[in-house]
N, C-alpha and C positions, 0 to 999 in steps of 0.2 A: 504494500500500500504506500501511495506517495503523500498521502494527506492521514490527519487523524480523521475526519469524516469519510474517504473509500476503506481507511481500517476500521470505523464502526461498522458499514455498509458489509463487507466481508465476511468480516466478524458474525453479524447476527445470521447470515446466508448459509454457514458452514451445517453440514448436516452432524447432529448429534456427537456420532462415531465419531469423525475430528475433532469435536469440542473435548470429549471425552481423552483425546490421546494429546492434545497440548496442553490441557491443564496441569496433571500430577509435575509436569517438564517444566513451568512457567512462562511456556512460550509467548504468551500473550505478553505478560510484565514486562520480558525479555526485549521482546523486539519495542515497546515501547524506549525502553534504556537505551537499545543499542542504534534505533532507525530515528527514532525522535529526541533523543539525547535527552529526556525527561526523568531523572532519578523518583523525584520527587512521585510521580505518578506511578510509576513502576513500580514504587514500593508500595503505594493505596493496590494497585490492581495486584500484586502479588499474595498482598494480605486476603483479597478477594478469593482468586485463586482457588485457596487455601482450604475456604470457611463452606464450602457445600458441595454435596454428590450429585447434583439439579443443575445439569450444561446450561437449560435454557436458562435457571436462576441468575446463574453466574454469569453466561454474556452479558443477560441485561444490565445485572449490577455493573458489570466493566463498562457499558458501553455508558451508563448515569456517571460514572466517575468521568471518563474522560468527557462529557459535556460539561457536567459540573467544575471540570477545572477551565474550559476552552472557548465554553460560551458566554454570553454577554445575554444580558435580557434585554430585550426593546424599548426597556424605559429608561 
């Protein structure tokens, strides 16, 4: 992904079985750190990660953190 919104996009797309196989590895956190140069968020989405056996759970939550750090509200 070359943005963090086509990595949200992506992200929520991935069929279960992938979700399932980058989680326990931190791939998600990971490529945050290493594509987006983002510690700080790598470490919230690693903790995420972490906390449930529910893939759809967990994109979501990941994909509320990185809006939560990235977006702006309209007012």
């Amino acid at each position: 992904a070359q943005s963090l919104k086509s990595f949200i996009e992506l992200l929520t797309t991935l069929p279960t079985e992938e979700i399932d196989a980058h989680l326990p590895r931190h791939d998600f956190s990971r490529s945050i750190d290493d594509v987006f140069r983002d510690g700080t968020l790598a470490a919230s989405l690693r903790a995420i990660e972490s906390q449930t056996d529910d893939a759809r759970a967990t994109v979501q939550a990941i994909a509320k953190a990185i809006r939560a750090r990235y977006e702006t509200s309209s007012e």
